[in-house]
C-alpha positions as CSV (number, residue, x, y, z in Angstrom):
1,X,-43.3,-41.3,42.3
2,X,-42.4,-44.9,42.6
3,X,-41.7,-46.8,45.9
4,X,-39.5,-49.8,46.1
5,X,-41.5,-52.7,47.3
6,X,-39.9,-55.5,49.3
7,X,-39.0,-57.3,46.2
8,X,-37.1,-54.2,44.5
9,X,-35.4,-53.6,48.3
10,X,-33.8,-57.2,48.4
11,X,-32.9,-56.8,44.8
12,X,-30.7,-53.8,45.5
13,X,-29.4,-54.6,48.8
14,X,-27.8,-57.8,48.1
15,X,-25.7,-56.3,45.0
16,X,-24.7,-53.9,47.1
17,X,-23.5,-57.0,49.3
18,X,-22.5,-58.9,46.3
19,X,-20.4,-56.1,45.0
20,X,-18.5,-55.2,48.7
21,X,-17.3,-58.5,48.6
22,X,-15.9,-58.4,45.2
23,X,-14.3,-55.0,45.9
24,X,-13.0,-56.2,48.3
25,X,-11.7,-59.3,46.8
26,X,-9.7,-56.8,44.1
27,X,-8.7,-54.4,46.3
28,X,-6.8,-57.7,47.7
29,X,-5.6,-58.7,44.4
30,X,-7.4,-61.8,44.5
31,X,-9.8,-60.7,41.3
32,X,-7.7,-59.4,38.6
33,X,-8.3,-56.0,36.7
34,X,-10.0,-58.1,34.1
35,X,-11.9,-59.8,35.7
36,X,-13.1,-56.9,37.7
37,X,-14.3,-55.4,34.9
38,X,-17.6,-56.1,34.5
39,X,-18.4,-56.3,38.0
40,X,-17.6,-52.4,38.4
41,X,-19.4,-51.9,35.0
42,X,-22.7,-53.8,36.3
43,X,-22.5,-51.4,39.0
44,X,-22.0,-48.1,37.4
45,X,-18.4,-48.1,38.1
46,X,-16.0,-46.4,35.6
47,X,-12.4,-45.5,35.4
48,X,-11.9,-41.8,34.5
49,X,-9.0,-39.8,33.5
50,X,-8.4,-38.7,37.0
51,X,-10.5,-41.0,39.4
52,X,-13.0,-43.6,39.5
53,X,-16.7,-42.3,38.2
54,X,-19.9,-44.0,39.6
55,X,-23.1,-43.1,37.4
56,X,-26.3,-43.8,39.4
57,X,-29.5,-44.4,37.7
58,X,-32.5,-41.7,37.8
59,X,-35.5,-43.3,36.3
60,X,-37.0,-41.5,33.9
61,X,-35.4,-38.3,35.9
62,X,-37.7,-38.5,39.4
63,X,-36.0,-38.0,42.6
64,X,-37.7,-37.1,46.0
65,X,-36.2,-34.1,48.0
66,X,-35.0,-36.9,50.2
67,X,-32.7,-38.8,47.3
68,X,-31.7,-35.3,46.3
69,X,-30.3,-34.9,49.6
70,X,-28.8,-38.2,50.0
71,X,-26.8,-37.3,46.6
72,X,-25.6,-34.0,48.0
73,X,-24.6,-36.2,51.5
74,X,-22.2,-38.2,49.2
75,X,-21.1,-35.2,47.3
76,X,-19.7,-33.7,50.3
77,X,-18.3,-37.1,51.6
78,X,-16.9,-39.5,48.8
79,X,-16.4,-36.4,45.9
80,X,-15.6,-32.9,45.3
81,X,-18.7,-31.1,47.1
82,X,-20.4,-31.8,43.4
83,X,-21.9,-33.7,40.9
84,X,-22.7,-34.1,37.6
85,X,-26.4,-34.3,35.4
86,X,-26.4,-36.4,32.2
87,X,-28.3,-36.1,29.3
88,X,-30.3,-39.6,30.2
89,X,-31.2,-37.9,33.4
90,X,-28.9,-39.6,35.7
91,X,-26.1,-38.1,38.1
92,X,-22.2,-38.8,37.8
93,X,-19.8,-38.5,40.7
94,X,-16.6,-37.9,38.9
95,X,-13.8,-38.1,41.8
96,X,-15.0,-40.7,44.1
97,X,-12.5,-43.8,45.5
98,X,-12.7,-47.6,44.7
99,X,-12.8,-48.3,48.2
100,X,-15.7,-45.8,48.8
101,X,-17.8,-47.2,46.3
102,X,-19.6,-50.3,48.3
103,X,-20.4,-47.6,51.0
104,X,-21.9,-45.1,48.4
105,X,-23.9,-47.5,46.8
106,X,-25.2,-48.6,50.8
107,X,-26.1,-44.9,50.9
108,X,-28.0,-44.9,47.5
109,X,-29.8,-47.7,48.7
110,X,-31.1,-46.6,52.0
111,X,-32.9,-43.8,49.8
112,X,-34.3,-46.4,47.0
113,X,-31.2,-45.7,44.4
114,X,-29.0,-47.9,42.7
115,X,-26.0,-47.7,39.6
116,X,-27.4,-50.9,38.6
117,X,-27.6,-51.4,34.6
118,X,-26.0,-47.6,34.5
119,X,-22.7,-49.2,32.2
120,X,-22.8,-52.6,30.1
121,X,-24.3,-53.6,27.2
122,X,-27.8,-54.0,28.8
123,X,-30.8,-52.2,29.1
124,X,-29.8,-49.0,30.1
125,X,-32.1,-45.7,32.5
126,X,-35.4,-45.7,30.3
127,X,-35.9,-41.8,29.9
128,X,-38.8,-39.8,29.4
129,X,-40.6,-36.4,29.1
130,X,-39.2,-34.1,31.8
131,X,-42.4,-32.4,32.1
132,X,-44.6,-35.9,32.1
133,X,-47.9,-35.9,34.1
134,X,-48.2,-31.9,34.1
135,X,-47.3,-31.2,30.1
136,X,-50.4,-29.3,28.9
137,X,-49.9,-31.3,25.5
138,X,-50.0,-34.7,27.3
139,X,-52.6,-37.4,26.2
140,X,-51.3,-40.1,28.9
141,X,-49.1,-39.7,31.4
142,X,-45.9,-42.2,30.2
143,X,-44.1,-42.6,33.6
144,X,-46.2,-45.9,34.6
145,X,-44.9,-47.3,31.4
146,X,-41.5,-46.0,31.9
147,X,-41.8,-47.7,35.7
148,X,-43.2,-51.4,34.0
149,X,-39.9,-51.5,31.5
150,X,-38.0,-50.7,34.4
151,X,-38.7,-53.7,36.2
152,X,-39.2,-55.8,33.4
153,X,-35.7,-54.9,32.0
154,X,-33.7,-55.1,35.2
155,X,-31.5,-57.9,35.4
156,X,-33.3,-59.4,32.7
157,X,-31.1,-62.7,32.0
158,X,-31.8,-62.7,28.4
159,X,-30.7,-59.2,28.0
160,X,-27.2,-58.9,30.5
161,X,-24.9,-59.4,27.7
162,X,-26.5,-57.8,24.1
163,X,-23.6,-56.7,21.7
164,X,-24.1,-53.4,22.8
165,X,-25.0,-50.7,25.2
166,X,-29.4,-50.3,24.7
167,X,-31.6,-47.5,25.0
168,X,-34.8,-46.8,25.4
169,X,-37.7,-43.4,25.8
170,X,-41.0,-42.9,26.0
171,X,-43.0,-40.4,26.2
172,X,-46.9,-39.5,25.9
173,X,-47.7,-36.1,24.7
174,X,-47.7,-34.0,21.4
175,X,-44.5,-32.6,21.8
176,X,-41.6,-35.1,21.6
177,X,-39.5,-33.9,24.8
178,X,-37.4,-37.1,25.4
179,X,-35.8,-37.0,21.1
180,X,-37.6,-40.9,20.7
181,X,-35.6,-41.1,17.3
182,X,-32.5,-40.9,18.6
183,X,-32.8,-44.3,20.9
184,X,-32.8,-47.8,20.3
185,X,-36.5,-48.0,20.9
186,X,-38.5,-45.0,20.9
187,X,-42.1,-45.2,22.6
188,X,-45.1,-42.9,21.9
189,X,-48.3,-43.3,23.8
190,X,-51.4,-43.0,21.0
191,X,-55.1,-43.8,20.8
192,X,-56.4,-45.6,18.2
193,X,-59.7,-44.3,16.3
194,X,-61.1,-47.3,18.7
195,X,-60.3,-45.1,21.5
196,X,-57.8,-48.1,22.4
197,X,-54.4,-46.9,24.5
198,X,-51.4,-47.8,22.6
199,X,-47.8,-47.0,21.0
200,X,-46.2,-46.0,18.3
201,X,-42.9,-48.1,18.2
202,X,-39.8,-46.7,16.5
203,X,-36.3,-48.4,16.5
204,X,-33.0,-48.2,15.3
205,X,-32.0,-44.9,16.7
206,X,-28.3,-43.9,17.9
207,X,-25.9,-41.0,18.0
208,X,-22.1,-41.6,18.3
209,X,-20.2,-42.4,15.5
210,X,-22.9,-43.5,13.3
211,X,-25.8,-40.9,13.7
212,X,-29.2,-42.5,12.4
213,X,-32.5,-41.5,13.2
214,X,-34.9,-44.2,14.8
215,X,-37.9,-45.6,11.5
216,X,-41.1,-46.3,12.4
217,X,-41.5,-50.1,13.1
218,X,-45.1,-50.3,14.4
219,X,-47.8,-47.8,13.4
220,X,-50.0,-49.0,16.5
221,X,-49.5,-51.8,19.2
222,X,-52.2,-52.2,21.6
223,X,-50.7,-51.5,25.3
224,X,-50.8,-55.3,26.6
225,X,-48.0,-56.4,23.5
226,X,-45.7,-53.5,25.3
227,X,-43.5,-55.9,26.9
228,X,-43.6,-58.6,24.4
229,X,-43.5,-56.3,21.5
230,X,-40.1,-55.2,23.5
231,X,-38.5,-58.8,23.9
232,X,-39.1,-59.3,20.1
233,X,-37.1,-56.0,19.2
234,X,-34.5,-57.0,21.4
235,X,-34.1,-60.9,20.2
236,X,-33.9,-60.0,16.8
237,X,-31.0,-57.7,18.0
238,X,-29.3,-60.0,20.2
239,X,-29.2,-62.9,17.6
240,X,-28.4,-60.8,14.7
241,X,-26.3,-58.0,16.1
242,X,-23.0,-57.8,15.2
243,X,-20.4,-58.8,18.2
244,X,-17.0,-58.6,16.1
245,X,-16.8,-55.0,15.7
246,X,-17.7,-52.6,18.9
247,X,-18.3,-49.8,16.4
248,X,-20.9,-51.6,14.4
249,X,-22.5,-53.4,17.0
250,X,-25.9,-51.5,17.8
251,X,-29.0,-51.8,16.8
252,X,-29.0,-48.5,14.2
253,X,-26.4,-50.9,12.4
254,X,-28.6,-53.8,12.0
255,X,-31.7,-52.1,11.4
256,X,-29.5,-49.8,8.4
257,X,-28.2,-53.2,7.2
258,X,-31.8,-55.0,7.2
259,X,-33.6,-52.0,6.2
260,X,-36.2,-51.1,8.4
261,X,-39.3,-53.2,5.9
262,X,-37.0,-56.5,7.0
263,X,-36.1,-55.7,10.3
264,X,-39.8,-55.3,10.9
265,X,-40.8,-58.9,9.5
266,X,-38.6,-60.1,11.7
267,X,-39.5,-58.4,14.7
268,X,-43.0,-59.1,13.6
269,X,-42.4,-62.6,12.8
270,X,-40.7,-63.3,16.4
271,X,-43.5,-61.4,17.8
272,X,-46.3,-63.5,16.6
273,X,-44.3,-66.8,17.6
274,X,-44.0,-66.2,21.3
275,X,-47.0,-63.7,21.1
276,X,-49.5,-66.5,23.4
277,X,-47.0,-67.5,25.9
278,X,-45.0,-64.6,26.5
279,X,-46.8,-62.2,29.5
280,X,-48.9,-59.5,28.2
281,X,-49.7,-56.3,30.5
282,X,-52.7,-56.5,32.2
283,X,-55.5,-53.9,32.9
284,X,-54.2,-54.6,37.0
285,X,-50.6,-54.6,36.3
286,X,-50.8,-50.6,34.4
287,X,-53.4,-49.4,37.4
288,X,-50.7,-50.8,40.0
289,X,-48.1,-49.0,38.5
290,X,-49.7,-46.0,37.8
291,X,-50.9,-45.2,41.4
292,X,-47.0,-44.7,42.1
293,X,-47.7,-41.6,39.6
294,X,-51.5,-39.3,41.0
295,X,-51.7,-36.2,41.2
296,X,-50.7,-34.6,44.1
297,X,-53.3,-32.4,46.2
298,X,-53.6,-29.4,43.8
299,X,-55.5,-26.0,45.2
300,X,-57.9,-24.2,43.2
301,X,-56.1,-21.4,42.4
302,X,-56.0,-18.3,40.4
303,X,-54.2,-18.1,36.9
304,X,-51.7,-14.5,38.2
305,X,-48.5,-14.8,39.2
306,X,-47.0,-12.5,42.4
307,X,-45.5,-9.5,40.7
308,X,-41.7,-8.7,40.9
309,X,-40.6,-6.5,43.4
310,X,-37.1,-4.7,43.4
311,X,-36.2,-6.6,39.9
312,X,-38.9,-6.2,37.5
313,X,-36.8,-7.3,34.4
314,X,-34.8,-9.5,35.8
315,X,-38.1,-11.9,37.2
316,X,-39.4,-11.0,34.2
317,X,-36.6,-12.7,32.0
318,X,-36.8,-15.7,34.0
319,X,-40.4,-15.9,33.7
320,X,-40.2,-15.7,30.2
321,X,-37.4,-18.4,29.4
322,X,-37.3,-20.3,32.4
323,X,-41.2,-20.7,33.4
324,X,-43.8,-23.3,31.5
325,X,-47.7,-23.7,31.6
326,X,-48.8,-26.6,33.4
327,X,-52.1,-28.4,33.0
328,X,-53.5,-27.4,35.9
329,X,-54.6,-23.9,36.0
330,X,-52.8,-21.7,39.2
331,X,-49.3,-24.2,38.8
332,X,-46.6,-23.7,36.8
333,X,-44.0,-25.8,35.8
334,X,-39.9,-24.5,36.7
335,X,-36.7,-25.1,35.5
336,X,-33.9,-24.2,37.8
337,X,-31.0,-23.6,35.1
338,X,-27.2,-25.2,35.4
339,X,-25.7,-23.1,33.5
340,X,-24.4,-20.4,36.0
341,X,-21.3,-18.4,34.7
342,X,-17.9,-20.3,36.2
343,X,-19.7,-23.5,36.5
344,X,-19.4,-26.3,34.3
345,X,-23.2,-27.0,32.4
346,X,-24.7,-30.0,34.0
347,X,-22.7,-29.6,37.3
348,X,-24.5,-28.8,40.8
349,X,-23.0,-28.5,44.1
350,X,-23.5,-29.9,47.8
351,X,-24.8,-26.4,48.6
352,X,-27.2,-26.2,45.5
353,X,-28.8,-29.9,46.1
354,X,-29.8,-28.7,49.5
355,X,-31.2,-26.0,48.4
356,X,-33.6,-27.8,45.6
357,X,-34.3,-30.2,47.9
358,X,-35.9,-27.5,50.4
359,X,-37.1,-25.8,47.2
360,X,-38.9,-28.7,46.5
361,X,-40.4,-29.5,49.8
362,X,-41.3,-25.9,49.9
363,X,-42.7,-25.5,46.3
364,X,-43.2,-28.1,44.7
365,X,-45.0,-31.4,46.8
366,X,-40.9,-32.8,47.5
367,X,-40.4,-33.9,43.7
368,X,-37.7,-33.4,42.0
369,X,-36.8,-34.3,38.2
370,X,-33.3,-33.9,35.8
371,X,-33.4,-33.0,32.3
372,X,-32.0,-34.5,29.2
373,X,-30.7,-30.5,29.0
374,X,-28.8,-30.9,32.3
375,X,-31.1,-28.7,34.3
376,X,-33.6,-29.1,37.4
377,X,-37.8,-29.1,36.8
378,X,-40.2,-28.5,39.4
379,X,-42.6,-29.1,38.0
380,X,-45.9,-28.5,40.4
381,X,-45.0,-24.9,41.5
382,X,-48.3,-22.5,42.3
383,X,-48.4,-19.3,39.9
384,X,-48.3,-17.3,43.2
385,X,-45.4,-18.4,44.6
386,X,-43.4,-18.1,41.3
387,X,-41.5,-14.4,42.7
388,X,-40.9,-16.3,46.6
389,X,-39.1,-19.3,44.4
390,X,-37.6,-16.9,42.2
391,X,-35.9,-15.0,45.5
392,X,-34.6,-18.2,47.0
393,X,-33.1,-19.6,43.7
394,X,-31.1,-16.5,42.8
395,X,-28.3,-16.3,45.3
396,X,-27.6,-20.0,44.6
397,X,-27.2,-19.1,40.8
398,X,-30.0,-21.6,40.0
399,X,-32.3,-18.8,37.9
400,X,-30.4,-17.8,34.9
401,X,-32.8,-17.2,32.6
402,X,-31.6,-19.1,29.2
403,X,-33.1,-21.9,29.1
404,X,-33.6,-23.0,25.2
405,X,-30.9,-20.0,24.1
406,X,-27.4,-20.9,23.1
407,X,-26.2,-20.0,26.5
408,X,-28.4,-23.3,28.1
409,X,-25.7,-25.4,26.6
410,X,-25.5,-29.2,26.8
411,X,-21.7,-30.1,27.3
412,X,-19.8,-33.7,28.3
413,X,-17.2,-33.6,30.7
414,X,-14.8,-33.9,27.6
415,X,-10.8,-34.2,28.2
416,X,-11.1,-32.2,31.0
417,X,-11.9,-35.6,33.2
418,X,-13.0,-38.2,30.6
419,X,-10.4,-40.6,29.2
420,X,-12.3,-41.6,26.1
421,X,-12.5,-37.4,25.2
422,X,-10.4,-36.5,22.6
423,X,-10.5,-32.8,22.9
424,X,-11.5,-30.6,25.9
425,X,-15.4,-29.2,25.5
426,X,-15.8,-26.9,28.4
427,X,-13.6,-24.4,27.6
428,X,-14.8,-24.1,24.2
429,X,-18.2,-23.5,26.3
430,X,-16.3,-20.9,28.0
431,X,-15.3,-18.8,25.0
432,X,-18.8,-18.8,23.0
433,X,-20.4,-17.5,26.5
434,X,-18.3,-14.6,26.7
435,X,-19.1,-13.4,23.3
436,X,-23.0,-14.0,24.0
437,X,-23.4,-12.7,27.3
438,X,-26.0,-9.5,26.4
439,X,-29.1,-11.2,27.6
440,X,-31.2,-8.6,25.2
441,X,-28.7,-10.2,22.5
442,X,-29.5,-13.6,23.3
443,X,-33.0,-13.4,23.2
444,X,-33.3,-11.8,20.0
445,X,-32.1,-15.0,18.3
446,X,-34.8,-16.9,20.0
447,X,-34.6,-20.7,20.8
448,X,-31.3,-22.0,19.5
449,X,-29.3,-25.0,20.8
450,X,-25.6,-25.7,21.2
451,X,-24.3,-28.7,22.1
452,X,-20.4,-29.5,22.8
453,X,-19.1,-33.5,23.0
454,X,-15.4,-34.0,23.4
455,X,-15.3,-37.3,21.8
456,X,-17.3,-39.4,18.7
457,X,-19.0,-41.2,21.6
458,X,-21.3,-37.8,21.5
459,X,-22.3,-37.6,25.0
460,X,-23.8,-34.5,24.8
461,X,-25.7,-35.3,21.4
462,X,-24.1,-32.9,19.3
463,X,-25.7,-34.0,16.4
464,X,-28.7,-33.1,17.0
465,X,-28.0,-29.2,18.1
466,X,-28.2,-26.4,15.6
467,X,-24.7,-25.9,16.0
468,X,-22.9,-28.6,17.5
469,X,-19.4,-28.7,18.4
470,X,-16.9,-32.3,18.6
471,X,-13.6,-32.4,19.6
472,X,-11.3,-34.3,18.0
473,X,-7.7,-35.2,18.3
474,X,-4.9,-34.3,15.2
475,X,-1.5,-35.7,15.6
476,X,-2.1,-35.0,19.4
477,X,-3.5,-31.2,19.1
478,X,-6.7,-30.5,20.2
479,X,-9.6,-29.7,17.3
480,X,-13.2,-29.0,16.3
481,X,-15.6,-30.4,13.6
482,X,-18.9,-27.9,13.6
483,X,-22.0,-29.8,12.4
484,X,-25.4,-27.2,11.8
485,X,-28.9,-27.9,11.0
486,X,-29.7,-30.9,13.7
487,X,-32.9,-30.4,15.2
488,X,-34.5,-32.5,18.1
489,X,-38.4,-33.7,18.4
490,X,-40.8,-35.4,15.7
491,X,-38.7,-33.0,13.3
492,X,-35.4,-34.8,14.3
493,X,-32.3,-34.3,12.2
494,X,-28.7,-34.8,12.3
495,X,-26.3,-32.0,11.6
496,X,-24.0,-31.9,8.7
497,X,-20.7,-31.4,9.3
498,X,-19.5,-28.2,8.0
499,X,-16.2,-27.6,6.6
500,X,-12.3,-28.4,8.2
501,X,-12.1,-29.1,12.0
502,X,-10.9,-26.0,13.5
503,X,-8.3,-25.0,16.7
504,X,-9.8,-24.8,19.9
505,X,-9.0,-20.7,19.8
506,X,-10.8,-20.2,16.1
507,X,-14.3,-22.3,17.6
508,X,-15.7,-19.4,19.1
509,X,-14.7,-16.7,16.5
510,X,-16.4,-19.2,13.5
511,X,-19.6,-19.3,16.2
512,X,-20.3,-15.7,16.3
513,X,-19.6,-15.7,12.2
514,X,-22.3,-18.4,12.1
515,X,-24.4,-16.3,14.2
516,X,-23.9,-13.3,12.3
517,X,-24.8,-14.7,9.4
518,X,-28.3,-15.8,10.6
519,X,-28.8,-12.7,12.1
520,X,-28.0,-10.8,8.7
521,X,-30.4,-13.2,6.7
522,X,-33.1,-14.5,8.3
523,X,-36.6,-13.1,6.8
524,X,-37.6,-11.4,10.0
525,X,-37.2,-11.7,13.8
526,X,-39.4,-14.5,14.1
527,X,-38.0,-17.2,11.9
528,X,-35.7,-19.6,13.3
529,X,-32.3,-20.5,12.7
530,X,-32.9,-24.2,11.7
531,X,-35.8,-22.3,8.9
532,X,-33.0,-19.8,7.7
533,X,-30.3,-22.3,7.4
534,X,-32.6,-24.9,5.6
535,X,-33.4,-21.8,3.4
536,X,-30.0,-20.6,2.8
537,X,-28.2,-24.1,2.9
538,X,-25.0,-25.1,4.2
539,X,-22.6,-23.8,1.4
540,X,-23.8,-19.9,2.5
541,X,-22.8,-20.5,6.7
542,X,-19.5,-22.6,5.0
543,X,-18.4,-19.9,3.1
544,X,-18.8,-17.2,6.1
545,X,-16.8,-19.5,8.6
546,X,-13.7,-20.4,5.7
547,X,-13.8,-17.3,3.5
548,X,-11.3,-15.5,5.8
549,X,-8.6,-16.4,8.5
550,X,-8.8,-19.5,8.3
């Protein structure tokens, strides 16, 4: 993974001395709350329902067993012996103290982490492929990439203030793992029949209030336009973007406005001005940064796995859901599951970050990544130590074995500490679990996702679930919209909303209907719910949720 060099070091240490001396110029009252304001932002400093939350950038979702235990050290000093995984792969502390903050951020520091660019309408974490550099389906590894637009796009002086928040994934394999369509800028790694390394570019992409899906903007751009390409894309959006309304203000809206044929032009057009005098990536500048990302020292191994000893199913479960090929043969890749019963999804504990960090050290060559899903990979994990890993992770509630059911829920903090939430999402969570607890029953409706925001701001990217739940607030009462039919990867769709928002205590009842339906119709065990609700069509799940009680 990447190493700060001397030039990223001063970089982060002298905001952290910047911003102590502006907190402590507030906590004087000699900088007013509004002009405070986008100091803490520019620092990954919000202001919660309950307490102050700092939201500290992952790149790309690599952190080294050291980091991990650095963020467990603050967990059990500034917060609530927990934090919080995002779906862009970073971490939230949700209870920590303005006056902590300058200390914390020391701390992040010290193990080469920052909250820079976290908040703001810049150039937010560039996200990536969970799985990247060991995805059997991979034709380049996109992390050296994802490293280069992190530097580039730090600080940037022409990008601090855009008229809106900005996003940006890339990935390099078959499989779209990182949902490209849903960003500002989506990035695909491809070869051209030249045998030429380059990218697909996509833009216009955004959830929230305005779900769009990202258009193709650029069938093929070598790999030394990355950068400039990237600057075009985002000078078209900064002139033309709309700063007089919040809610129309990113890029999705200009691009729906243009149309994607004349938002290309332009971006092409601004391209081919500054195309000779704006820096292109050079053959050096990708092999520097992609020495931050070899292979570590893989064994020649076997292809078996230890067999289970005392709990035969129970391995074998967690095998089945929770355990992924990797390209090497004798490895496997791991995901250590966040959704343990009586703890919120995405949340992890002092006690559980020590223990990945030693799983990692012990497993996995130290390496650590988050997932847009709100889980833990490890990803370089030998076949035969798969029952030794499964034995540690249990009694730290880190090996249910759901992932890609509808119990590995993705779910925002919602009302419960957010102030922008309208509704409450994890006990809505809560409710649906306890009516889909049978493990046999879960797995005999195969991969289905669920995904729970308790505001419009969609958080957890509801729209894109195959049932997705958003609260919303009526004449002060807590209520649900239910959107099915969004589906993630090349496929991407957005959800349609399905009938009348419901009450908080009818969500989980209309669920299981939804599920029961499915179950009743689908052509056989194998077909999907997104096939049998494309077959049946919305008005057939609508009719089974409204037709009675409610």
């Amino acid at each position: 993974m990447y190493h700060y060099d001397d030039l990223d070091r001063d970089v982060v240490h002298n905001r952290v001395f910047q911003f102590k001396d502006q907190m402590t110029r507030f906590l004087n009252g000699e900088l007013s709350e509004e002009a405070f304001l986008p100091l803490r932002l520019q620092n990954g400093l919000y202001v919660q329902k309950h307490a102050p939350m700092l939201r500290v950038a992952v790149p790309y979702g690599m952190l080294s067993s050291k980091q991990v235990r650095r963020l467990a050290g603050i967990c059990h000093k500034y917060d609530r012996d927990y934090c919080h995984i995002t779906t862009r792969q970073n971490v939230q502390f949700n209870w920590v103290e303005f006056k902590d903050v300058p200390e914390i951020l020391a701390d992040l520091a010290s193990v080469e982490m920052h909250a820079i660019q976290t908040s703001g309408n810049c150039i937010r974490n560039t996200t990536s492929d969970p799985i990247a550099g060991v995805a059997v389906d991979e034709l380049i590894d996109p992390r050296p990439y994802c490293e280069i637009i992190r530097q580039w796009s730090s600080l940037h002086p022409e990008f601090a203030f855009l008229p809106r928040k900005f996003k940006i994934a890339v990935i390099g394999a078959e499989e779209d793992r990182a949902s490209i369509r849903l960003h500002d800028i989506g990035i695909k790694a491809v070869r051209s029949a030249a045998g030429e390394y380059g990218f697909e570019i996509w833009g216009g992409g955004g959830l929230g209030r305005t779900p769009m899906l990202a258009s193709l903007i650029r069938e093929f751009l070598p790999q030394k336009y990355l950068l400039g390409y990237l600057k075009s894309i985002l000078r078209v959006y900064n002139q033309y973007g709309r700063r007089d309304n919040k809610y129309k203000a990113r890029i999705k809206i200009l691009v729906g406005a243009l149309g994607t044929q004349e938002f290309s032009r332009q971006v092409e057009k601004e391209f081919e001005r500054n195309c000779e005098t704006d820096p292109q990536l050079t053959e050096e500048e990708f092999k520097y940064a992609s020495s931050f990302f070899t292979a570590p020292s893989y064994q020649i191994l076997p292809e078996r796995h230890e067999q289970a000893g005392p709990h035969p199913e129970a391995y074998q479960n967690w095998l089945d859901r929770n355990v992924k090929r990797h390209k090497v043969s004798g490895y496997r890749i791991v995901t250590l599951s966040l959704k343990h019963e009586g703890q919120a999804p995405g949340d992890i504990t002092t006690e559980q970050l020590h223990h990945i960090a030693d799983l990692a050290d012990r497993y996995s060559f130290g390496e650590v990544r988050t997932t847009q899903q709100q889980n833990i990979v490890l990803a370089d994990v030998q076949a035969n130590d798969l029952y030794s890993l499964w034995l540690d992770s249990e009694a730290q509630g880190l090996v249910t074995p759901t992932v890609s059911t509808l119990a590995d829920t993705v779910c925002c903090p919602g009302g419960d500490f957010c102030g922008l939430a309208n509704a409450r999402s994890l006990p809505v969570n809560e409710a649906i679990q306890q009516r889909f607890s049978d493990l046999n029953k879960l797995y005999a409706l195969g991969d289905l996702s669920l995904r729970i925001s308790g505001c419009i701001n969609a958080c957890a990217h509801h729209h894109i679930a195959n049932i997705g739940i958003l609260g919303i607030d009526k004449k002060g009462e807590e209520f649900y919209q239910i959107t099915l039919g969004g589906k993630t990867g090349y496929e991407s769709a957005i959800g349609k909303v399905l009938g009348p928002s419901l009450p908080l205590d009818k969500v989980a009842p209309a669920v299981e209907k939804i599920i029961q339906l499915y179950v009743e119709q689908r052509s056989d065990e194998t077909e999907t719910f997104s096939s049998t609700y494309e077959r049946l069509g919305k008005a057939a799940f609508k009719e089974q949720v409204y037709a009675t009680d409610y």
